[in-house]
N, C-alpha and C positions, 0 to 999 in steps of 0.2 A: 539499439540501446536496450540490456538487459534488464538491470539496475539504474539505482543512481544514489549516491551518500546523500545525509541530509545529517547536519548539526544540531544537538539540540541544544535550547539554552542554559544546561549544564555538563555543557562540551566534550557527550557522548557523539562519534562521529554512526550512524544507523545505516546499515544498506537497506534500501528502499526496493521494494518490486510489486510487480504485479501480478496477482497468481488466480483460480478459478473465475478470469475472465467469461462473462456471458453477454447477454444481447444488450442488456441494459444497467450491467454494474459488474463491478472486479472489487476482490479483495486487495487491498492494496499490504502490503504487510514491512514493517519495520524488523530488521532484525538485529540485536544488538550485538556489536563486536565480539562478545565474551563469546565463541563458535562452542564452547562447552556445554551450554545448556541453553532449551527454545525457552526456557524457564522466563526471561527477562524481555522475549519480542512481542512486540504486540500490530495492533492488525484493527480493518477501517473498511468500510468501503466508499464506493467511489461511483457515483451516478454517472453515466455514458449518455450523451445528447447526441446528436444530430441524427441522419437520414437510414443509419444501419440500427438505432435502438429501436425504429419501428419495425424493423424483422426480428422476430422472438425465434428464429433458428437459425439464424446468423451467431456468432462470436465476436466480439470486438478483439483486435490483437494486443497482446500483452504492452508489447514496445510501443506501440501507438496510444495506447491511454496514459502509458507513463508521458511520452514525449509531450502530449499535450497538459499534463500537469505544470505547474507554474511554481517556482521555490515558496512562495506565501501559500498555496494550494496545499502543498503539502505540511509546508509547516500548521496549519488549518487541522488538518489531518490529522498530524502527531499531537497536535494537543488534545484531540477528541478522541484517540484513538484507546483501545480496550490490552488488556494485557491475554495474551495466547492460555496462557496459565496461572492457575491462581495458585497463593500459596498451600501451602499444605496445611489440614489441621491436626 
């Protein structure tokens, strides 16, 4: 598992991933449908527990932090989450 959509509740459908995965947190990033511009995706991260975040030159896998995310986890997430870019002044 790559990805994975997540709805928000104003029924943008987001593809969800998980990208500069490290020992102990991944970027989790939303990206919004519109494929024209990163203008609109924003981006979170994501604390890693158990027995691999006490190795700091280990990597957590991408697919496995997502896998273990939970739909409330994430929706969590997207509500906290920051926007990639900011408007222009």
């Amino acid at each position: 598992m790559k990805t994975r959509s997540y709805t928000s509740p104003d029924g943008i459908n987001w593809t969800v991933e998980i990208v500069l995965p490290g020992a102990t947190n991944a970027m989790i990033m939303f990206e919004h449908p519109d494929g024209a511009t990163s203008r609109l995706d924003r981006y979170n991260w994501v604390n890693i527990a158990g027995p691999s975040a006490r190795n700091v030159t280990s990597r957590a896998e991408s697919a496995a932090v997502l896998a273990e995310l939970t739909d409330a986890q994430i929706a969590l997430l997207f509500r906290r989450s920051m926007p990639v870019s900011t408007a222009a002044n």
